[in-house]
N, CA, C and O atoms as a DFTB+ gen file, in Angstrom:
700 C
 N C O
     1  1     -29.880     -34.482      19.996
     2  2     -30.619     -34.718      21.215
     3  2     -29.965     -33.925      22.340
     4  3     -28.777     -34.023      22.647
     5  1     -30.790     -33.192      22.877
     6  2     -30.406     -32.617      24.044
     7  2     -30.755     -33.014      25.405
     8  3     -31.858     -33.555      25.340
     9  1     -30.301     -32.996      26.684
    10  2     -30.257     -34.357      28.077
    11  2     -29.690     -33.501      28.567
    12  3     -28.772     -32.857      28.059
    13  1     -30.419     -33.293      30.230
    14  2     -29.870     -33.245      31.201
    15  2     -29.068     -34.237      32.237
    16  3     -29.521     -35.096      32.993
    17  1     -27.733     -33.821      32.007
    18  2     -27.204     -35.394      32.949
    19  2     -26.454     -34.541      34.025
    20  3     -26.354     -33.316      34.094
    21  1     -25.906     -35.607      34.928
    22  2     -25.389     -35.031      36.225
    23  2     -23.960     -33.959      35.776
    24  3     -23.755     -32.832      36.227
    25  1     -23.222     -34.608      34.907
    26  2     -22.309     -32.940      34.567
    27  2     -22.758     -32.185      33.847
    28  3     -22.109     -31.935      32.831
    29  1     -24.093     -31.484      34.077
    30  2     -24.785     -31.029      33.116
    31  2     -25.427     -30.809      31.229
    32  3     -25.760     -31.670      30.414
    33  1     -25.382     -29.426      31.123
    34  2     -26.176     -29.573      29.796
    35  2     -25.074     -30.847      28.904
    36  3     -23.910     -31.059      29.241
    37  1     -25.662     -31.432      27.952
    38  2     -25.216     -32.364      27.248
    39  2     -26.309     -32.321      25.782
    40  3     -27.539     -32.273      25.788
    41  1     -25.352     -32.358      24.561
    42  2     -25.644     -32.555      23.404
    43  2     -25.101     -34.093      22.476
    44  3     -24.047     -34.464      21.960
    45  1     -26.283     -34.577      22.614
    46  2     -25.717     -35.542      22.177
    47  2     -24.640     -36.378      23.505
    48  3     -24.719     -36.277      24.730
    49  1     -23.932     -36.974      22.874
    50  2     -23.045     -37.426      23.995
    51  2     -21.686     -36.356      24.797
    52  3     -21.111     -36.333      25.885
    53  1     -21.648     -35.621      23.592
    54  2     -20.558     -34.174      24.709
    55  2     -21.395     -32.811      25.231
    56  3     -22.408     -32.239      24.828
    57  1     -20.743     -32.655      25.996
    58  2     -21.040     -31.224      26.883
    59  2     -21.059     -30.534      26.276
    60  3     -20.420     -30.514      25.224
    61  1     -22.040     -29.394      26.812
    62  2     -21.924     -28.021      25.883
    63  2     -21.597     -27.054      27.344
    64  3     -21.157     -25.950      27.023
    65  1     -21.696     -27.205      28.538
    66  2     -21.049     -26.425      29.167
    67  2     -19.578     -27.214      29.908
    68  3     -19.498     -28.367      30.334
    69  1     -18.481     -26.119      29.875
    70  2     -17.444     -26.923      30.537
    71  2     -17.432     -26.585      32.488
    72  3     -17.093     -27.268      33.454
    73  1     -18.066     -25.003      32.299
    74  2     -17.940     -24.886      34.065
    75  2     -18.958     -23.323      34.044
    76  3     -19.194     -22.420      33.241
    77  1     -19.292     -23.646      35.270
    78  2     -20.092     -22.498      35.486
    79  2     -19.425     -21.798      37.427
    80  3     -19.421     -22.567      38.388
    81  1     -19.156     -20.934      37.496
    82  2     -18.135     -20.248      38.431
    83  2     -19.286     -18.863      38.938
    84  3     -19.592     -17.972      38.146
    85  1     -19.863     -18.927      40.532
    86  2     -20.726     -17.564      39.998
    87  2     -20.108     -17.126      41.568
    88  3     -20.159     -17.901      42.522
    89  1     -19.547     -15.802      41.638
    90  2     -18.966     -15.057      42.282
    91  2     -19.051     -13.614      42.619
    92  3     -20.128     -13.123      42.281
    93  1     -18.533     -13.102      42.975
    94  2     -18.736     -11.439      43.249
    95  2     -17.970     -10.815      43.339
    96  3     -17.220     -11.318      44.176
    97  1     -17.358      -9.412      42.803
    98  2     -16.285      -8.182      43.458
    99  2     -16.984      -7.000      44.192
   100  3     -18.077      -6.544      43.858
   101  1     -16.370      -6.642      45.034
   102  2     -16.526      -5.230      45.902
   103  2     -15.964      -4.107      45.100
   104  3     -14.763      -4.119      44.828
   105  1     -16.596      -3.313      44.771
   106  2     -16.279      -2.036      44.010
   107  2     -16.688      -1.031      45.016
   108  3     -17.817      -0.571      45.188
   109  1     -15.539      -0.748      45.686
   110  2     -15.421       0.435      46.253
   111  2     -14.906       2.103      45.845
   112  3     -14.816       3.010      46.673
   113  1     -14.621       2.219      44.437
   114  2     -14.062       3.080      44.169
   115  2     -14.672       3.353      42.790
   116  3     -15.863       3.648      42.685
   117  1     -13.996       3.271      41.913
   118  2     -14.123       3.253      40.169
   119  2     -14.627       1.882      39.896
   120  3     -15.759       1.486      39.619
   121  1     -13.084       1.032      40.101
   122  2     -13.389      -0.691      40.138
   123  2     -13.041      -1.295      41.065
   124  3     -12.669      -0.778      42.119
   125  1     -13.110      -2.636      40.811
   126  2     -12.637      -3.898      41.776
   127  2     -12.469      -4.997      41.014
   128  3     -13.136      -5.142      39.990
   129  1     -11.720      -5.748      41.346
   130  2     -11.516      -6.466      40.911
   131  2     -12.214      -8.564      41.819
   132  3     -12.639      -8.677      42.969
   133  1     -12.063      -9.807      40.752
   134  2     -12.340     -11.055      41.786
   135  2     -11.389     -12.041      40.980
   136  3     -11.119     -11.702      39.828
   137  1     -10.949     -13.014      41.380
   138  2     -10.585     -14.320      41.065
   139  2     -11.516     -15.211      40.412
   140  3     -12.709     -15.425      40.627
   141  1     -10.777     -15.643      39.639
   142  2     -12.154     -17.270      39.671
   143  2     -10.975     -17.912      39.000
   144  3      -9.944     -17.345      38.638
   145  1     -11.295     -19.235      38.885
   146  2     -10.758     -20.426      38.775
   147  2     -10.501     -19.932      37.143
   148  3     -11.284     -19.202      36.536
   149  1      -9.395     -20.421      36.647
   150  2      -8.814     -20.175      34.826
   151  2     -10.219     -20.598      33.822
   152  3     -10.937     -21.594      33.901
   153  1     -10.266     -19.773      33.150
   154  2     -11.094     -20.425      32.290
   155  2     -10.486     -19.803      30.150
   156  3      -9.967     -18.748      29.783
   157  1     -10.754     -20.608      29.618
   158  2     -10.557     -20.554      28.204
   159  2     -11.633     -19.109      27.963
   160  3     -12.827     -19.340      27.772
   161  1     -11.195     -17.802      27.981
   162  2     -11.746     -16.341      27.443
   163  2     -12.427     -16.291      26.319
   164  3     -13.214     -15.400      25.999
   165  1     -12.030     -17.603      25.466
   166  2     -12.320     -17.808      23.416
   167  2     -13.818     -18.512      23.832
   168  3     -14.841     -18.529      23.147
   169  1     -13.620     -19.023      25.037
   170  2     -15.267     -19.759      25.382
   171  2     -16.465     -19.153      26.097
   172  3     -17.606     -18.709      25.964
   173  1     -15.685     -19.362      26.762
   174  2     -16.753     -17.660      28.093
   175  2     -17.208     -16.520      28.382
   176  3     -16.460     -15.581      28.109
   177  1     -18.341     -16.244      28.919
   178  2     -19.148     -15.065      28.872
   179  2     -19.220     -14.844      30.650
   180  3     -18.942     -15.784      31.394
   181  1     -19.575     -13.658      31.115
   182  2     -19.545     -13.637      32.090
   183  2     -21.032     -12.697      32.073
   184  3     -21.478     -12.045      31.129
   185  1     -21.617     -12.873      33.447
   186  2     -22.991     -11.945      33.165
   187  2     -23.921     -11.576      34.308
   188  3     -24.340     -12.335      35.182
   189  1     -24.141     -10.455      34.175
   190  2     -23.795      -9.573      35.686
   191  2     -25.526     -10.300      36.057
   192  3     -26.439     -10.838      35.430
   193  1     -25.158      -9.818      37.705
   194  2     -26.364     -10.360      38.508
   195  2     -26.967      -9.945      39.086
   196  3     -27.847     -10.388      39.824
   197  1     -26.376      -8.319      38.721
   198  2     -27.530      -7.571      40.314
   199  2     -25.899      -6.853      41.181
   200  3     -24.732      -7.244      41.158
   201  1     -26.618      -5.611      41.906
   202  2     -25.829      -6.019      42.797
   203  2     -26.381      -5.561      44.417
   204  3     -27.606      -5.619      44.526
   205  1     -25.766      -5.199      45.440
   206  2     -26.110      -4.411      46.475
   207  2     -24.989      -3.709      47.204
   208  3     -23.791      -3.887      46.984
   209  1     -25.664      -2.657      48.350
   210  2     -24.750      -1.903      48.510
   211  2     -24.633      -1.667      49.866
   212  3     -25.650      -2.179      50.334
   213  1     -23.974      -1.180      50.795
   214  2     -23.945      -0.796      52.084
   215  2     -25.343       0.099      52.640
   216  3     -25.869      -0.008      53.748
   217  1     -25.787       1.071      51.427
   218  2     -27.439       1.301      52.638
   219  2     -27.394       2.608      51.849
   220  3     -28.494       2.807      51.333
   221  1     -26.711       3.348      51.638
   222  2     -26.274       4.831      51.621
   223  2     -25.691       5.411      50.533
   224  3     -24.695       6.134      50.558
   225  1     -26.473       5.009      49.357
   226  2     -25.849       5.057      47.818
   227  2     -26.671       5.399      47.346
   228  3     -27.699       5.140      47.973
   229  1     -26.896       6.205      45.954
   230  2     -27.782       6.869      45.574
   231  2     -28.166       6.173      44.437
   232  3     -27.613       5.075      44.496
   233  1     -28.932       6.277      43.289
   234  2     -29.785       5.410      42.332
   235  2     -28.089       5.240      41.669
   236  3     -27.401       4.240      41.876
   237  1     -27.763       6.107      41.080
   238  2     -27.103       6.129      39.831
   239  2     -25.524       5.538      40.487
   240  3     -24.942       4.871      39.632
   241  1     -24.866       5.636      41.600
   242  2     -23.569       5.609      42.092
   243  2     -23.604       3.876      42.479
   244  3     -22.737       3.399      43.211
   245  1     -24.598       3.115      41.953
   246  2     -24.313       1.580      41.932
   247  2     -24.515       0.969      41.223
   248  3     -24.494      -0.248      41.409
   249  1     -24.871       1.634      39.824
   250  2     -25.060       1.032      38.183
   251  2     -23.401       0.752      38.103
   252  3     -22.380       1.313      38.499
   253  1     -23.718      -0.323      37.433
   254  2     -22.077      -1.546      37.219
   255  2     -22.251      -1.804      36.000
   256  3     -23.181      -1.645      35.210
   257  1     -20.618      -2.479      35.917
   258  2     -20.902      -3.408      34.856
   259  2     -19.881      -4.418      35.037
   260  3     -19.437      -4.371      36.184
   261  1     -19.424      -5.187      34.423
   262  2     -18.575      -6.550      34.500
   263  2     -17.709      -7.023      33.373
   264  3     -18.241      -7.291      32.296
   265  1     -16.839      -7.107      33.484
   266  2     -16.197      -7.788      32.184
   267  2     -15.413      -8.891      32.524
   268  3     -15.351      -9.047      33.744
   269  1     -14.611      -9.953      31.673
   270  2     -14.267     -10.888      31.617
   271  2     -13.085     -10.486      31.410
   272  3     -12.612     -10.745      30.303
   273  1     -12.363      -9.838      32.260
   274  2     -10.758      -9.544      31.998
   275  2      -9.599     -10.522      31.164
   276  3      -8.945     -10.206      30.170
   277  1      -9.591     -11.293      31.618
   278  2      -7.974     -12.379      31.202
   279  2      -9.451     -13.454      31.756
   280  3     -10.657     -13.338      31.971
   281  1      -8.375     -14.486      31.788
   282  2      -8.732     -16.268      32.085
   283  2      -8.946     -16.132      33.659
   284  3      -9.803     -16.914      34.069
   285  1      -8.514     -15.524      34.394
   286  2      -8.822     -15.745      35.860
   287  2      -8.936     -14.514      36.777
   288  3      -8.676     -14.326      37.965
   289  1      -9.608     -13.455      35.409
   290  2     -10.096     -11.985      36.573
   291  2     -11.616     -11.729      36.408
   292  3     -11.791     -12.340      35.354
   293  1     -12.918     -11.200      36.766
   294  2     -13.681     -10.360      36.716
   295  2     -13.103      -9.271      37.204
   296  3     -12.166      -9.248      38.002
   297  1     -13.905      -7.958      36.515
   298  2     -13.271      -6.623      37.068
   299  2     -15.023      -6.008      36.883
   300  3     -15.595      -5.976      35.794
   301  1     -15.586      -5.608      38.058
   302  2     -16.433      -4.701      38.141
   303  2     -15.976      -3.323      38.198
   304  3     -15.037      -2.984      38.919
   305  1     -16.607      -2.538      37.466
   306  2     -16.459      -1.026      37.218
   307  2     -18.328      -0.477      37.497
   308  3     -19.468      -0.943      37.488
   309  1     -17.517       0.918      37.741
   310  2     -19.085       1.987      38.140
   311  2     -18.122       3.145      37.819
   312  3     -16.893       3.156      37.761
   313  1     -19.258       4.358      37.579
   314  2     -18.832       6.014      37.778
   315  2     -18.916       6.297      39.359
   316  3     -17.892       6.772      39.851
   317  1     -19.764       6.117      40.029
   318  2     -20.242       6.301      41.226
   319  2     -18.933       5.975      42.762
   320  3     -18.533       4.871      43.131
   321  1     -18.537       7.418      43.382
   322  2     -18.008       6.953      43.961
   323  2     -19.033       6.993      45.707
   324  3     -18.554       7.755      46.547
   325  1     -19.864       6.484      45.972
   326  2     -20.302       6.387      47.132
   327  2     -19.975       5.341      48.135
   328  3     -18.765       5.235      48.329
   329  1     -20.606       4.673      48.710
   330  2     -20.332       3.596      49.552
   331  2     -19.708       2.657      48.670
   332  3     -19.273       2.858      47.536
   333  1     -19.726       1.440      49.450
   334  2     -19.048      -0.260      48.805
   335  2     -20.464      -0.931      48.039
   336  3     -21.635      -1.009      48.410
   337  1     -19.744      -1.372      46.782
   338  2     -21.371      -2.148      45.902
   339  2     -20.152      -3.085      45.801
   340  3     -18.949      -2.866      45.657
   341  1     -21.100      -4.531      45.962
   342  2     -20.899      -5.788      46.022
   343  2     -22.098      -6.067      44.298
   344  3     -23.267      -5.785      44.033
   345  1     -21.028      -6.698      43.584
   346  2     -21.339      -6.926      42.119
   347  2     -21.756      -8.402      41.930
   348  3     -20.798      -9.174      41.946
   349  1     -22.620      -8.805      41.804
   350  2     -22.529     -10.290      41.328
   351  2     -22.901     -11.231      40.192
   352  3     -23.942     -11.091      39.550
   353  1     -22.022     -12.184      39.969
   354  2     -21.712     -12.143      38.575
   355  2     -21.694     -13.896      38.494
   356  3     -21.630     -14.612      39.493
   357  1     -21.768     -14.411      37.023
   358  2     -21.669     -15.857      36.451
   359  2     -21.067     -15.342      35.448
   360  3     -21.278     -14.268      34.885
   361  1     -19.968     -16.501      35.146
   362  2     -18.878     -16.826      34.164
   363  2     -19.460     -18.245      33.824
   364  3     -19.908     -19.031      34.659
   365  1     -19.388     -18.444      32.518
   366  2     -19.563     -19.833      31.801
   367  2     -19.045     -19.911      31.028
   368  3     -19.013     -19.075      30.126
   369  1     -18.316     -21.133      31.072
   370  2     -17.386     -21.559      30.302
   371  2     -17.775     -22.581      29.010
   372  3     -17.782     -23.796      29.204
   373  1     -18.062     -22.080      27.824
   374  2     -18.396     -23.358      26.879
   375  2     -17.652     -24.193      26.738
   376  3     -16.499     -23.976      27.111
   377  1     -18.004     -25.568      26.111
   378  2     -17.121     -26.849      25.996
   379  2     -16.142     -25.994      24.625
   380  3     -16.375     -24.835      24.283
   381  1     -15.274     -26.697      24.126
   382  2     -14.517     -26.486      22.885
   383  2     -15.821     -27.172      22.098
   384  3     -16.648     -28.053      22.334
   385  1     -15.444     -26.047      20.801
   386  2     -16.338     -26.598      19.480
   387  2     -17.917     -26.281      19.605
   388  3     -18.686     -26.711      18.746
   389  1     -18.436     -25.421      20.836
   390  2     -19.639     -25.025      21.047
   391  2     -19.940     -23.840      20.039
   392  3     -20.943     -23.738      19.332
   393  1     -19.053     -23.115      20.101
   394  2     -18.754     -21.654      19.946
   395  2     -18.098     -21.425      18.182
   396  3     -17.057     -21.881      17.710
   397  1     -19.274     -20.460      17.439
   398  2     -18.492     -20.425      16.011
   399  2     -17.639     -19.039      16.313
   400  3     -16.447     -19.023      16.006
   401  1     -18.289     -17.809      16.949
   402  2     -17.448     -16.729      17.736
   403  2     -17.775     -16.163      18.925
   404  3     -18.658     -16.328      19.766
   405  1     -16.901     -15.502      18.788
   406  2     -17.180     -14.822      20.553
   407  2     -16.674     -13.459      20.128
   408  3     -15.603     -13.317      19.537
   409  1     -17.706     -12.188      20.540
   410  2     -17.228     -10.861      20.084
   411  2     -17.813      -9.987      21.196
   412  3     -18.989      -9.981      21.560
   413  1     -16.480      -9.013      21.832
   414  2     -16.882      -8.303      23.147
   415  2     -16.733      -6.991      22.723
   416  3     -16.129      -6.795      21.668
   417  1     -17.327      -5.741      23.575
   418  2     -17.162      -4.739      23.189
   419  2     -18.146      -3.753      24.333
   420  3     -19.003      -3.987      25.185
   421  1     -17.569      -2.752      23.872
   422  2     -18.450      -1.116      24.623
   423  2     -19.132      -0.075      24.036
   424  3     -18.518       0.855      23.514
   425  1     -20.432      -0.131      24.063
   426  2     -21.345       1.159      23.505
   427  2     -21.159       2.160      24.649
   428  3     -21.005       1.817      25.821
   429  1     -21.190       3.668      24.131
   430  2     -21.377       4.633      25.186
   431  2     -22.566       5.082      24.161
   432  3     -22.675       5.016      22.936
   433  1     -23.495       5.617      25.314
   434  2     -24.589       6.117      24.767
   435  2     -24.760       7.312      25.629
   436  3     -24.719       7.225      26.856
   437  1     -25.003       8.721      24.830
   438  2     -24.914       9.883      25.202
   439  2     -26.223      10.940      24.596
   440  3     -26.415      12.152      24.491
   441  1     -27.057       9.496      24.243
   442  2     -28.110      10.270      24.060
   443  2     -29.320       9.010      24.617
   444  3     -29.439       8.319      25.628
   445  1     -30.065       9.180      23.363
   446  2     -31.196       8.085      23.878
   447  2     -30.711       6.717      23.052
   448  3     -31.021       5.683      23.644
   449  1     -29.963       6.517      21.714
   450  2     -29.156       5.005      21.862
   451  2     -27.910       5.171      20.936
   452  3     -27.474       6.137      20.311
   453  1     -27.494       3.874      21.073
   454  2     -26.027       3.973      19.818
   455  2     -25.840       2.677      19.580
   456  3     -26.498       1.808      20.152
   457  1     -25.164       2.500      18.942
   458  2     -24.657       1.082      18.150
   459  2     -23.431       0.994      17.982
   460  3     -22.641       1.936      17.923
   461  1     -23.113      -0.539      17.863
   462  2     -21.673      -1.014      17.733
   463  2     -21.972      -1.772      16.056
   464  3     -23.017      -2.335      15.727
   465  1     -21.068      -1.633      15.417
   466  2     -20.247      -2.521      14.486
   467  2     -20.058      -4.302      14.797
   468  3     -19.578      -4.361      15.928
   469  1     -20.195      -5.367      14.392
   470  2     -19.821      -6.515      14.958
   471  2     -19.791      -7.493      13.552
   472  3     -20.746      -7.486      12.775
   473  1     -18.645      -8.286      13.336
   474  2     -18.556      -9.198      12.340
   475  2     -19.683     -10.322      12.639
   476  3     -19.952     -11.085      13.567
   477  1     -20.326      -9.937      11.030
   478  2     -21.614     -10.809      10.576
   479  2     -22.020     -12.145      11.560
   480  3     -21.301     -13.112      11.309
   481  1     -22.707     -12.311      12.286
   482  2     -23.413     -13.691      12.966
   483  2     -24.731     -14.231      12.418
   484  3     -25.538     -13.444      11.924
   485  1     -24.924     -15.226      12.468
   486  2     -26.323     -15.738      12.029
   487  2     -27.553     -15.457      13.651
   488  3     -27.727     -16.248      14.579
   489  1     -27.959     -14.577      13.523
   490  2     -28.682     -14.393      14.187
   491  2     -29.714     -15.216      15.079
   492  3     -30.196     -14.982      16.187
   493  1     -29.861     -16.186      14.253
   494  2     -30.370     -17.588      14.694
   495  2     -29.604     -18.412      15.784
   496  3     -30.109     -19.050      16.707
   497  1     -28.372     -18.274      15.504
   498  2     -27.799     -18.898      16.459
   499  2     -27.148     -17.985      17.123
   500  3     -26.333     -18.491      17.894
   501  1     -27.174     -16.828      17.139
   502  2     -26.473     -15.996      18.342
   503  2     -26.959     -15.569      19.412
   504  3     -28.186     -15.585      19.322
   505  1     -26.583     -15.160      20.471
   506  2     -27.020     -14.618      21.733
   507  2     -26.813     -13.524      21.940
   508  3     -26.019     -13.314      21.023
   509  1     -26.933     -12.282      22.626
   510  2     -26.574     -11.555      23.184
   511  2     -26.252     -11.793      24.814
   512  3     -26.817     -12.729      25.380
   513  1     -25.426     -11.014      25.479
   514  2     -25.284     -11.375      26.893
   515  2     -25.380      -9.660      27.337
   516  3     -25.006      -8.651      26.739
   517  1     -26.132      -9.882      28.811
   518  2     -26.201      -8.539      29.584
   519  2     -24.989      -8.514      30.328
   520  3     -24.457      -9.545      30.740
   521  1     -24.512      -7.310      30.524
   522  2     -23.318      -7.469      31.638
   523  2     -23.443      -6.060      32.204
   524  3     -22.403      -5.488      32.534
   525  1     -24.617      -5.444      32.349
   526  2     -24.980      -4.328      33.539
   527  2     -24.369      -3.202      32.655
   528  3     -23.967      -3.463      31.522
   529  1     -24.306      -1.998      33.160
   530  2     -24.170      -0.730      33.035
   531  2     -23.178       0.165      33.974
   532  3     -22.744      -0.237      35.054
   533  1     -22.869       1.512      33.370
   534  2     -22.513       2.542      34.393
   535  2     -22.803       3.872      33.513
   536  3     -22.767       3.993      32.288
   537  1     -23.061       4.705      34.376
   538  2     -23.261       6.382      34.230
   539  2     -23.029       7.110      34.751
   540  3     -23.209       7.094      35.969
   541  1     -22.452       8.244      34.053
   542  2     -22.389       9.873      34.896
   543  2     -23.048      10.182      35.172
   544  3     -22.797      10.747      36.236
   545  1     -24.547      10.294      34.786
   546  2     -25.883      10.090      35.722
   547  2     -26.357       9.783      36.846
   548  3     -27.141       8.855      36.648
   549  1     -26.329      10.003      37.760
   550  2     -26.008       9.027      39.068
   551  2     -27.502       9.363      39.648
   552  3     -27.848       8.528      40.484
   553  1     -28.622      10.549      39.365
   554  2     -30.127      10.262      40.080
   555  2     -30.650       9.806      38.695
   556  3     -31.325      10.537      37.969
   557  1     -30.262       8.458      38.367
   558  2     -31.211       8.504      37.672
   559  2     -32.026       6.958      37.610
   560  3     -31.215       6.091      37.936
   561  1     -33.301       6.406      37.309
   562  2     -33.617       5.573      37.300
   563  2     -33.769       4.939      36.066
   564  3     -34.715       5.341      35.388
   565  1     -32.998       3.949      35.554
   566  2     -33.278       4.274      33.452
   567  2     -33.366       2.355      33.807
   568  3     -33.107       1.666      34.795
   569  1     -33.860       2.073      32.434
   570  2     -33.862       0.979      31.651
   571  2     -32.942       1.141      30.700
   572  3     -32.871       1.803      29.665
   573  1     -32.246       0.387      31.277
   574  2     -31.101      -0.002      29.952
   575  2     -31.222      -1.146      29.060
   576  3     -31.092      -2.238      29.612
   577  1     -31.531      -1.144      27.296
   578  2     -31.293      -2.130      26.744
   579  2     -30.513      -2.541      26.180
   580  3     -29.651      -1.667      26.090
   581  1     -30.061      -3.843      25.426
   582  2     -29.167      -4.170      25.003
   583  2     -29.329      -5.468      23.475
   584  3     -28.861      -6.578      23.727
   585  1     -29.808      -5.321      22.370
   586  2     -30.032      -6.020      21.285
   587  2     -29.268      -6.675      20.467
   588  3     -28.171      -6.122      20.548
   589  1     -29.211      -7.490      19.762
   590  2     -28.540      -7.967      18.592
   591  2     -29.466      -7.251      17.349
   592  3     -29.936      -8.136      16.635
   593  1     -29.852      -5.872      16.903
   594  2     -30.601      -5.408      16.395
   595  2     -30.424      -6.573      14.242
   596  3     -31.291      -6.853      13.413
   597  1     -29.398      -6.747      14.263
   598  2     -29.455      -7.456      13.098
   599  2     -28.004      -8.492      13.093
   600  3     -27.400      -8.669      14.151
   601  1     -27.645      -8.983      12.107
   602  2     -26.501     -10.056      12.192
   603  2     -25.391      -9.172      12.484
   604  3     -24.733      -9.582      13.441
   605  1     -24.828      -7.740      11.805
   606  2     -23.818      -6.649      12.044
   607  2     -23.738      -5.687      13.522
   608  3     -22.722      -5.113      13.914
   609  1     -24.968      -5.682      14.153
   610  2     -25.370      -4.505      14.653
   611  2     -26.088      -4.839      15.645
   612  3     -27.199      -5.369      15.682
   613  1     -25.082      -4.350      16.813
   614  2     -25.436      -3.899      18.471
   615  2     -25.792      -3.135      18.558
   616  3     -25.188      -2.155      18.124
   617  1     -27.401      -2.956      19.363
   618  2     -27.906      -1.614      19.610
   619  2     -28.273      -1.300      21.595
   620  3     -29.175      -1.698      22.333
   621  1     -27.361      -0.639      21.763
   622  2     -27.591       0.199      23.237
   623  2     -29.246       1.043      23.394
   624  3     -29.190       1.711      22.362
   625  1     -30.098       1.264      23.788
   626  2     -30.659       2.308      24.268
   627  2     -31.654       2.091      25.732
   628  3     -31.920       1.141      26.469
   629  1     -32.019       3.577      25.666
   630  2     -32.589       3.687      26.843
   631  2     -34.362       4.561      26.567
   632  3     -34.834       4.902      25.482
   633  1     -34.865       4.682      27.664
   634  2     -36.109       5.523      27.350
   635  2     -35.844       6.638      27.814
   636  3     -36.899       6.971      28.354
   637  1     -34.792       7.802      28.026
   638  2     -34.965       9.027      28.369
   639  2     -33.238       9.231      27.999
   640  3     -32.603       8.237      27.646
   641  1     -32.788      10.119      28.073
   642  2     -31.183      10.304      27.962
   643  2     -30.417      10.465      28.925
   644  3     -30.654      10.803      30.084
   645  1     -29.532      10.224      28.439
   646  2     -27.989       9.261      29.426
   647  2     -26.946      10.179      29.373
   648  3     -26.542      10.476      28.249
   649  1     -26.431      10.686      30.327
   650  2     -25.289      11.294      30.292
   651  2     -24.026      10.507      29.988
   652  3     -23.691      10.001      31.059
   653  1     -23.058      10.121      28.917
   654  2     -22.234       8.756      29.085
   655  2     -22.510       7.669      29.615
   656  3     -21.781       7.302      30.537
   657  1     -23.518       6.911      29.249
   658  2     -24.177       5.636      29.650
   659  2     -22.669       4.870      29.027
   660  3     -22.117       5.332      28.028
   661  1     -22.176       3.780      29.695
   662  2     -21.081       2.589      28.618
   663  2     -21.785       1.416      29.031
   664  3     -22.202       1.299      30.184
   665  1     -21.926       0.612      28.225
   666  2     -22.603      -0.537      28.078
   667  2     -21.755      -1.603      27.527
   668  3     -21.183      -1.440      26.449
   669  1     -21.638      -2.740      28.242
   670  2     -20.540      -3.647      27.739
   671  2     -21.811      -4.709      27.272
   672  3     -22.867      -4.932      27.863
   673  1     -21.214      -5.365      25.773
   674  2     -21.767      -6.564      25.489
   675  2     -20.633      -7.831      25.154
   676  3     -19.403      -7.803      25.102
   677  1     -21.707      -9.046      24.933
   678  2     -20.865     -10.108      24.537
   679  2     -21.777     -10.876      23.759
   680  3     -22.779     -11.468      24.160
   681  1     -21.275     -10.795      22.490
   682  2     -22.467     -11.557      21.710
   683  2     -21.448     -13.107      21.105
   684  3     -20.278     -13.150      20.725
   685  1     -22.332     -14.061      21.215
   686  2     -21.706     -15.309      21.188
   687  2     -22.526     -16.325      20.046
   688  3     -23.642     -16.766      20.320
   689  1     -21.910     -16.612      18.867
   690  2     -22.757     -17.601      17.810
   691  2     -22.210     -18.479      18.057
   692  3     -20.986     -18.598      18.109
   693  1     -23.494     -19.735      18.377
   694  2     -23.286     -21.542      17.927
   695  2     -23.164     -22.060      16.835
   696  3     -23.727     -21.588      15.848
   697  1     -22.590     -22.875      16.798
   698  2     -22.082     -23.770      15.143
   699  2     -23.884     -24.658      15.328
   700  3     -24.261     -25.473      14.486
């Protein structure tokens, strides 16, 4: 049975989320870095939100992306060095025992797509997570996707080609 109660999602009588933390870094350069409160890394996904910029940035010089550094960093990264992009981002923290794995990683895609390698998940119960983009590309306007194309296999692509597109994922299976 699944219930919404006041400390949120709930299965049965335990939690399936332990904390949800949603924050932002300033990437003024390459990266930037933010704080957030400690969280268990073996549980959590973090997952980008958008971002914005001072006024004066061009398509491609504010494509991001986000990762889940240690227990108490986000680190936004871009190619683009133009103005200040403000990144924004959610970290969630699963309860213990939610989670059968947690597997992170980086596609670069240098054409129109590429794929990652990833130990076997049941597809049924896995997720994929978005966590934004960056490119040497910087006029460009692209759709970036991001799949669990089968239980082994992350697939990156786009509809036109990418000069070093890197694409961070986080794919996460439930017991």
């Amino acid at each position: 049975m699944v219930q919404l109660n006041i400390g949120g999602l709930v299965l049965g009588s335990k939690p399936v989320i332990k904390s949800i933390q949603y924050g932002s870094v300033t990437v003024d350069a390459a990266t930037g870095t933010a704080a957030i409160n400690a969280v268990d890394t073996d549980n959590s996904v973090v997952m980008y939100l958008g971002y914005t910029d001072s006024g004066d940035i061009t398509d491609g010089d504010g494509y991001t992306y986000v990762e889940l550094t240690d227990s108490t960093t986000v680190t936004g990264t871009r190619d683009g060095t133009g103005d200040v992009v403000t990144v924004n981002f959610v970290v969630i923290e699963f309860a213990s025992g939610i989670l059968k794995s947690r597997q992170v990683g980086l596609i670069t895609i240098t054409s129109k797509s590429n794929t990652a390698t990833i130990d076997a998940v049941d597809t049924n119960k896995a997720v994929i997570f978005w966590q934004g983009f960056k490119a040497d590309d910087h006029d460009i306007d692209e759709t970036v996707l991001i799949t669990l194309t089968n239980s082994t296999t992350v697939t990156a692509s786009t509809d036109s080609s990418l000069n070093d597109a890197t694409i961070p994922y986080t794919v996460m299976e439930f017991f």
